[in-house]
PALUM-430879 format. One line per 4 residues: number of its first residue (from 1); their letters; for each residue x, y, z of C-alpha. Coordinates in nm, 3 decimals, decimal comma, m for minus. Example, Ala and Ser with C-alpha at 12.3 -4.5 7.8 and 13.67 -1.06 7.14 Angstrom:
1	as	1,230 m0,450 0,780  1,367 m0,106 0,714
This chain:
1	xxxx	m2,753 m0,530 0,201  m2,903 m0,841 0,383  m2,881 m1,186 0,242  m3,128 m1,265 0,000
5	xxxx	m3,226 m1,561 m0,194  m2,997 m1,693 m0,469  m2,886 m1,484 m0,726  m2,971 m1,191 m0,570
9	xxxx	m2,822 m0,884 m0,757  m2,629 m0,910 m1,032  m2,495 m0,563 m1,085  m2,291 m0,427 m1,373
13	xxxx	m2,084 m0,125 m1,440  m2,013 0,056 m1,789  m1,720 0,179 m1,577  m1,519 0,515 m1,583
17	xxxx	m1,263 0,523 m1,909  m0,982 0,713 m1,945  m0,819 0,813 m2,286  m0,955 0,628 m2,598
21	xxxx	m0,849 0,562 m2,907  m0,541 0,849 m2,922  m0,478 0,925 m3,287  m0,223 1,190 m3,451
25	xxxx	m0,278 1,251 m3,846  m0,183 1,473 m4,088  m0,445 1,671 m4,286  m0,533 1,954 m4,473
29	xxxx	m0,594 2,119 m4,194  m0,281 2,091 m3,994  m0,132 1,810 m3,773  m0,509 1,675 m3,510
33	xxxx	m0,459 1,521 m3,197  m0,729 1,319 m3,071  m0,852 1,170 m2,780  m1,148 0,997 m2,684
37	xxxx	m1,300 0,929 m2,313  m1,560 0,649 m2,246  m1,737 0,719 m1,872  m1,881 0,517 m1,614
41	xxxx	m1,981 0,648 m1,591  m1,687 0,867 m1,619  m1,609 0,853 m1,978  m1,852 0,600 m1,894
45	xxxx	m1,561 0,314 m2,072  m1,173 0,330 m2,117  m0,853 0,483 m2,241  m0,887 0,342 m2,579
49	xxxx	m0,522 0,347 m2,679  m0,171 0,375 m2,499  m0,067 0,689 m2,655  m0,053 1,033 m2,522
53	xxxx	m0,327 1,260 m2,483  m0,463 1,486 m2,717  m0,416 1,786 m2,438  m0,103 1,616 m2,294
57	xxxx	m0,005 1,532 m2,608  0,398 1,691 m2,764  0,537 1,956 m2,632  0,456 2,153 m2,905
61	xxxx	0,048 2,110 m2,881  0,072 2,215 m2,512  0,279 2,515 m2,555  0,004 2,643 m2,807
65	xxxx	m0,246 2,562 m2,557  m0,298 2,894 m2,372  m0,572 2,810 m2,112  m0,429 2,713 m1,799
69	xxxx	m0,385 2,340 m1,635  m0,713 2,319 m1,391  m0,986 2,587 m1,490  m1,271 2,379 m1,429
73	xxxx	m1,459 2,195 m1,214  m1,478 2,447 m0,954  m1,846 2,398 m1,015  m2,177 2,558 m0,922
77	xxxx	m2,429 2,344 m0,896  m2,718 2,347 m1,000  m3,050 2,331 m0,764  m3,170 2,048 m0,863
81	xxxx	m3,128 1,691 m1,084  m3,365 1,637 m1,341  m3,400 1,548 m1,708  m3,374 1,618 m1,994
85	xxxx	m3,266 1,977 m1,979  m3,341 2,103 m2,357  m3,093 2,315 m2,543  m3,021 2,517 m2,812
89	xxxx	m2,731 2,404 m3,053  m2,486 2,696 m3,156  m2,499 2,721 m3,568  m2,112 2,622 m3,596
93	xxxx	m2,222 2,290 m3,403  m2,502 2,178 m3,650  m2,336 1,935 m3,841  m2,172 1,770 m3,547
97	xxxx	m2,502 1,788 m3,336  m2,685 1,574 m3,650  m2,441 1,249 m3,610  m2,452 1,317 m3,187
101	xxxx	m2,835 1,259 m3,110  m3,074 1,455 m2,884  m2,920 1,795 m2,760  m2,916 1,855 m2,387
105	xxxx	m2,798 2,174 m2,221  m2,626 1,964 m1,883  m2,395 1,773 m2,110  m2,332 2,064 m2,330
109	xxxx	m2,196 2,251 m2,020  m1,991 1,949 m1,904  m1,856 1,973 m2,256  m1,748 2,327 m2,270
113	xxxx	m1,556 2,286 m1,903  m1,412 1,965 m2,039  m1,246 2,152 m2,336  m1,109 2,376 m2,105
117	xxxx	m0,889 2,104 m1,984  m0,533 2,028 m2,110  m0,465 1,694 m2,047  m0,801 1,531 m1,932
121	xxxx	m0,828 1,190 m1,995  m0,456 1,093 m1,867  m0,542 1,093 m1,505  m0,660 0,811 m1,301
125	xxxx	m0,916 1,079 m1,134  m1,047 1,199 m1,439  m1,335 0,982 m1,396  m1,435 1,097 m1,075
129	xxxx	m1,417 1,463 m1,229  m1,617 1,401 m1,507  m1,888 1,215 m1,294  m1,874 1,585 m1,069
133	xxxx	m1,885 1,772 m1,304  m2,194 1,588 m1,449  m2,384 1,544 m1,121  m2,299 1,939 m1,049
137	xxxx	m2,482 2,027 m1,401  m2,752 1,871 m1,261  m2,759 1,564 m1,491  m2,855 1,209 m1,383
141	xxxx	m2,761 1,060 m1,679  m2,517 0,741 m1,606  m2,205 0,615 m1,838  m2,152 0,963 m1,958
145	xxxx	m1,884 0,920 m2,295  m1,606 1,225 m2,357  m1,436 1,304 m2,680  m1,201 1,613 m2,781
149	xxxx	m0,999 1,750 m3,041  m0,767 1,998 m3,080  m0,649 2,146 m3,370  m0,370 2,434 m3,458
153	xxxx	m0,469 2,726 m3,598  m0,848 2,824 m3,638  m0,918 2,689 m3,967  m0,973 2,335 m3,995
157	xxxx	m1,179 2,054 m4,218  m1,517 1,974 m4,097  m1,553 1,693 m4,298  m1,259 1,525 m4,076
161	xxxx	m1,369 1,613 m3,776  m1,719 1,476 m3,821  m1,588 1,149 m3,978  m1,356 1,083 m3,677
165	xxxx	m1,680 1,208 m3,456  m1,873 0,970 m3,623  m1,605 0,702 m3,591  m1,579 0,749 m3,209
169	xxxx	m1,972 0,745 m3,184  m1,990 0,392 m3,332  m1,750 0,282 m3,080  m2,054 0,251 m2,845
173	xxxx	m2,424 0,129 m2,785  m2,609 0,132 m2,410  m2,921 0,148 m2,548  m3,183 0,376 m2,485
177	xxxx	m3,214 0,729 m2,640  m2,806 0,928 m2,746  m2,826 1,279 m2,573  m2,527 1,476 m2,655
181	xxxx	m2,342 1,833 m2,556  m2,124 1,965 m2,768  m1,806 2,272 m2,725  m1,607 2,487 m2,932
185	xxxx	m1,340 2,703 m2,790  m1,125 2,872 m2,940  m0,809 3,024 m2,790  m0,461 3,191 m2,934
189	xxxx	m0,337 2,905 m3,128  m0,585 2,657 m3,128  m0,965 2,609 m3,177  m1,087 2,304 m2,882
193	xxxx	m1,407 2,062 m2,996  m1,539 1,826 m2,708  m1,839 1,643 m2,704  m2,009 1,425 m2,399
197	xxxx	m2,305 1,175 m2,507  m2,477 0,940 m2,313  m2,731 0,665 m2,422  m3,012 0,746 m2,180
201	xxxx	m3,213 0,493 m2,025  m3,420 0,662 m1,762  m3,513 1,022 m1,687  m3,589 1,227 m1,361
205	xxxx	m3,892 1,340 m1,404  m3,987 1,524 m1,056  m3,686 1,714 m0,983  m3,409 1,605 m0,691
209	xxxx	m3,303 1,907 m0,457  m2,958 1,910 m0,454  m2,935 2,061 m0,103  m3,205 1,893 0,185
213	xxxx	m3,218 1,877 0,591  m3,198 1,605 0,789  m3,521 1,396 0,790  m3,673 1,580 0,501
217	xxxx	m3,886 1,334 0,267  m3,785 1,313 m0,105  m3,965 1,203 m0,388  m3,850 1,053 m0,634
221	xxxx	m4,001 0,940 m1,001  m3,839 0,775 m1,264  m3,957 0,713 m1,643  m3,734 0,385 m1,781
225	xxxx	m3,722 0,468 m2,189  m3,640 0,079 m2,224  m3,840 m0,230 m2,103  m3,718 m0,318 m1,742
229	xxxx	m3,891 m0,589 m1,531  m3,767 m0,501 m1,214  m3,608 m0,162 m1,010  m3,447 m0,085 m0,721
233	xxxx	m3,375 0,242 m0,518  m3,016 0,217 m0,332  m2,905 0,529 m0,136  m2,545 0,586 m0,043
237	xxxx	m2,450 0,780 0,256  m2,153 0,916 0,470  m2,107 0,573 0,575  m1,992 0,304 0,301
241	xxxx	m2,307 0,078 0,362  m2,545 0,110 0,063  m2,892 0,094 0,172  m3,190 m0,035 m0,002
245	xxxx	m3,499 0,187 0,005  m3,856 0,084 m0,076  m3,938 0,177 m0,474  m4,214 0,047 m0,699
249	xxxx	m4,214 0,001 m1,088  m4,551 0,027 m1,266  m4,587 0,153 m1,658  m4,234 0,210 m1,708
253	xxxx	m4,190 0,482 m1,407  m4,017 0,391 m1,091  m4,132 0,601 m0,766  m3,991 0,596 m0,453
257	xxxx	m4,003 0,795 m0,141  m3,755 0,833 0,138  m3,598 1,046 0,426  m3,248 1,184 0,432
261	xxxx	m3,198 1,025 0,751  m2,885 1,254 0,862  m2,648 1,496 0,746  m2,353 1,443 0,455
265	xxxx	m2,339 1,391 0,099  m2,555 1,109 m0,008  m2,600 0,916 m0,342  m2,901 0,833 m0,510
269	xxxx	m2,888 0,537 m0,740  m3,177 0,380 m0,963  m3,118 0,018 m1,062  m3,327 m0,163 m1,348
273	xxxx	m3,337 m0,474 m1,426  m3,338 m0,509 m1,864  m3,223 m0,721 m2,086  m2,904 m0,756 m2,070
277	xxxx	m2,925 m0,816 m1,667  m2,980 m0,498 m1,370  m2,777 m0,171 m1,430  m2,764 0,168 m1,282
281	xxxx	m2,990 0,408 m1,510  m3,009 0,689 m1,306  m2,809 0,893 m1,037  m2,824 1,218 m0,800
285	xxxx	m2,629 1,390 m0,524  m2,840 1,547 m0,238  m2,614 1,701 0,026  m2,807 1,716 0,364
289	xxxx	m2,729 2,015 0,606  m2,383 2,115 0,421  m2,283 2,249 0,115  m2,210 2,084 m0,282
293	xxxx	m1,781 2,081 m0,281  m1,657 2,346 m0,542  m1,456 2,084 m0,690  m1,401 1,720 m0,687
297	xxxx	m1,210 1,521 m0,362  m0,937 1,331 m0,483  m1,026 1,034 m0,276  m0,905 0,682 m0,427
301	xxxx	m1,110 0,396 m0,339  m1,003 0,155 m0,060  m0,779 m0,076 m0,134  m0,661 0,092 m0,448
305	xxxx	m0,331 0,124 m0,326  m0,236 m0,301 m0,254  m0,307 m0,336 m0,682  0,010 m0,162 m0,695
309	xxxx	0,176 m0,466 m0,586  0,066 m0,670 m0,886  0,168 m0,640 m1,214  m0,094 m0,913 m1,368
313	xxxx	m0,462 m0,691 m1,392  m0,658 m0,940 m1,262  m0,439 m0,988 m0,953  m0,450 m0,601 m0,920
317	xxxx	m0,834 m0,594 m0,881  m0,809 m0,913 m0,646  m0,578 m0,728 m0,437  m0,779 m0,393 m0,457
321	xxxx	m1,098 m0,655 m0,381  m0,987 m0,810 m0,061  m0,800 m0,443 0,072  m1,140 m0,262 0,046
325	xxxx	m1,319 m0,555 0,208  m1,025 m0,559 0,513  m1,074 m0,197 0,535  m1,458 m0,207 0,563
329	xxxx	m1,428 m0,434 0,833  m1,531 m0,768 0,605  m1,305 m1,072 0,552  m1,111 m1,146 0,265
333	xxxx	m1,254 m1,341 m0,025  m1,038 m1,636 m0,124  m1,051 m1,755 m0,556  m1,217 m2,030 m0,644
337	xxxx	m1,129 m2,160 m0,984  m1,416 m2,283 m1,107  m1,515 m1,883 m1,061  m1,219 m1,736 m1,218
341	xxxx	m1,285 m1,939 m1,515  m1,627 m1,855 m1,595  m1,536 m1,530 m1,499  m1,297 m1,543 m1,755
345	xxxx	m1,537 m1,659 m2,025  m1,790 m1,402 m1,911  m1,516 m1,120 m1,988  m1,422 m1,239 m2,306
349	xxxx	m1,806 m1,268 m2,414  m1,834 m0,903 m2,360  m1,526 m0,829 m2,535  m1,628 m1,033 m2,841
353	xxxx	m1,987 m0,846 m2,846  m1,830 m0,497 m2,786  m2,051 m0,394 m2,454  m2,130 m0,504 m2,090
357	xxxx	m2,350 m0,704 m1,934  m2,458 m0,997 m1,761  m2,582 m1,186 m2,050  m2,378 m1,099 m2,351
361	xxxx	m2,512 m1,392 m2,538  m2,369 m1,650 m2,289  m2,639 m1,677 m2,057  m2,745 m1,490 m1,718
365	xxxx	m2,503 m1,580 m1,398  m2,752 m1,801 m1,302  m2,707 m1,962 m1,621  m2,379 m1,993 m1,619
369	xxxx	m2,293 m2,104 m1,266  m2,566 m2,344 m1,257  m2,461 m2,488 m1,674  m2,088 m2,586 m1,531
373	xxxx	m2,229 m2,756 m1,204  m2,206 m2,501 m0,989  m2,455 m2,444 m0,739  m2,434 m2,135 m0,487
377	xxxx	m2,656 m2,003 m0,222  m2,597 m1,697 m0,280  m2,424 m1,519 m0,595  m2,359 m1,188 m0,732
381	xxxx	m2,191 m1,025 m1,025  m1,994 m0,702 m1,073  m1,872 m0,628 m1,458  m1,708 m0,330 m1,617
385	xxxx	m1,518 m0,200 m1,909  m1,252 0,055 m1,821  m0,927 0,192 m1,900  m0,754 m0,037 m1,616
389	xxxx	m0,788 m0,249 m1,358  m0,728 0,083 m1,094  m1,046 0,242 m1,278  m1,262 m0,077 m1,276
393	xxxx	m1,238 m0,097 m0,882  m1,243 0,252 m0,847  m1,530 0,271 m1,065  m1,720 m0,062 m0,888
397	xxxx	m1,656 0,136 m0,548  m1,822 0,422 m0,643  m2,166 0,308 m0,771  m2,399 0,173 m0,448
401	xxxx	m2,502 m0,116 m0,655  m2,170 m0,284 m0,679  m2,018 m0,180 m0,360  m2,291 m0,401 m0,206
405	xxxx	m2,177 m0,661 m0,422  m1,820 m0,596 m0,278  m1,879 m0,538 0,087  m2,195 m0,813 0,138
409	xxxx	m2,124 m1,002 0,413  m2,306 m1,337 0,299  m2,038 m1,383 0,011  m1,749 m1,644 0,063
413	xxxx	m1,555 m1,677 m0,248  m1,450 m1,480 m0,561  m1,359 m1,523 m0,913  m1,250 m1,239 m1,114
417	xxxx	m1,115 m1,162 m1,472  m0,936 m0,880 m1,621  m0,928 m0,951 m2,026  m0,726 m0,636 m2,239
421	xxxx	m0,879 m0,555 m2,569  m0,690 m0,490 m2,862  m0,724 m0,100 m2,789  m0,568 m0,092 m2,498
425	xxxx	m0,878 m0,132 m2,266  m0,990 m0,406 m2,008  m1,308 m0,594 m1,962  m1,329 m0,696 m1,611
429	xxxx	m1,562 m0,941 m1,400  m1,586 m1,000 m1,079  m1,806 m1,301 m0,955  m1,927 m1,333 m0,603
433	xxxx	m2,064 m1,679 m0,455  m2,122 m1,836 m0,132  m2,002 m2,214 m0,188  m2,072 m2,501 0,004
């Protein structure tokens, strides 16, 4: 990304979540675990809650589980990306399918390979498989949200699983238009329920090949479901070096058209400016001159690892910050107080108004910077709501948008913020200026 003029992306993240609000109560039907999974992308937000898993949960609950530890996401993908993808709702799914929105038949497949799962939701990389197994169904849908339940025995109260359904859908609000997939399975001992929803924002309407050739054209054409006064096209390639492609934005539909200008995997990320400040709203894999993976890389993001050497969260991301920048060949950024404290305030705004965003009610970056005497030629904004600091980075890596924010070159100094919500979760923000 070249150097623009001031303030010139302020991205945000609704990043990857890991196991949310974790729950064990007695009821008429039997002893429930439950577990909830907020995605960035990826479920996503967080791991709402500190306790064990729903699939990982007592010894007991796994021994009755009699599907084995990694049956999924050995995936075959589909063709090609597009949306929506209608679908039919089974009958024992109604009532569940009423509170959840829209159906659509990508998430509903994620959803029946997620309930196949023991234990998702309690690793670090479950993100990253949930955001596969997504882009494999051929979904663009971003901030994807995952929630399961297990219960003993195959009779069970459907008023209590829709009220903690309902519960868990409350927990969240991206705007936009709920689409939801739904699961039951049902094995020895136990009977599975998972659900994936995403509030939808943008839609593909001329379909994405999933496989292309080198220098073959796409097109590419959007329709935003919200108001958005800007957008932005950002492929990302083999290399790490997110690259900015021409798009337009008339009517609410973006179009954009652009070669695959070698072979690997490559990312395609719509960005759209809305209210609440420019966020991802819609994403594809094309894989030029190879083959879609049968399953997921386990491939942390750089710098992961040095956030193992702090025990404070906002040190962590610092840490994982500066040893993805070293490792892309970019300097490290130092902290500038003045940063980390409206970075600070900036996090606890979004905690207080239960979502992310640049402008949470506390004014744009801009706004902000420029409101405690801060002026900066250049500025940028990264913000996410995950289950750790480990997920936030991993999650900022992963989306073009924000690794631009992370690798730009014209950036000199860094204030970040790690805040941890009563639940267990953390609202992070990283803010990027070049100071005089």
């Amino acid at each position: 990304m070249t150097d623009e003029p001031i303030f010139p992306n302020f991205s945000y993240l609704d990043a990857p979540s890991a196991a949310a609000a974790i729950r064990k109560r007695g009821s008429g039907c039997g002893r429930v675990a439950w577990i909830a999974m907020i995605h960035l992308g990826l479920w996503a937000c967080s791991p709402l809650g500190r306790g064990e898993s729903a699939f990982a949960g007592p010894e007991a609950i796994r021994q009755r589980l009699s599907i084995g530890s990694e049956p999924l996401l050995v995936a075959q993908w589909e063709s090609e990306t597009r949306s929506p993808r209608e679908s039919a709702v089974d009958q024992d799914l109604t009532q569940l399918q009423q509170l959840c929105g829209r159906p659509d038949a990508a998430l509903a497949s994620v959803a029946t390979r997620l309930a196949k799962i023991p234990g998702f939701g309690a690793r670090v990389d479950d993100p990253d498989r949930l955001s596969f197994a997504l882009r494999a169904s051929g979904s663009p849908y971003v901030w994807p949200r995952a929630w399961s339940v297990v219960l003993p025995g195959h009779r069970f109260n459907p008023e209590l699983v829709s009220t903690r359904f309902s519960r868990w859908l409350r927990t969240f609000n991206d705007g936009g238009e709920r689409r939801c997939g739904l699961a039951r399975l049902e094995t020895a001992e136990n009977t599975v329920f998972a659900a994936v929803a995403s509030d939808v924002v943008a839609d593909i309407l001329s379909p994405l090949p999933t496989r292309a050739r080198t220098g073959q054209w796409l097109d590419l054409r959007v329709r935003l479901l919200s108001e958005a006064s800007d957008a932005k096209v950002i492929l990302e390639g083999p290399s790490n070096e997110p690259i900015v492609v021409p798009a337009s934005l008339s009517h609410g539909e973006v179009r954009s058209r652009f070669p695959m200008s070698g072979p690997g995997a490559w990312l395609v990320q719509v960005l759209a400016t809305m209210s609440t400040g420019p966020r991802p709203v819609a994403e594809a894999e094309v894989f030029v001159d190879e083959e879609p993976p049968r399953q997921p890389e386990k491939r942390p993001a750089p710098g992961e690892s040095a956030g193992r050497q702090a025990e404070d969260p906002t040190e962590a991301l610092y840490l994982m910050l500066n040893g993805s920048r070293v490792k892309e060949g970019r300097k490290s950024l130092p902290r500038d107080r003045r940063l980390d404290r409206l970075a600070t305030e900036h996090a606890q705004a979004m905690l207080a108004a239960g979502h992310i965003g640049h402008d949470v009610g506390d004014g744009s970056p801009k706004f902000r910077l420029e409101n405690a005497g801060i002026f900066a030629a250049l500025a940028g904004e990264n913000v996410a709501h995950a289950a750790d600091a480990a997920r936030a980075h991993r999650a900022f890596w992963a989306s073009p948008s924000h690794r631009s924010n992370i690798l730009h070159r014209g950036f000199r100094n860094v204030g970040l913020a790690v805040i941890r919500g009563p639940d267990g979760t953390v609202w992070a923000c990283e803010l990027f200026a070049a100071l005089d």
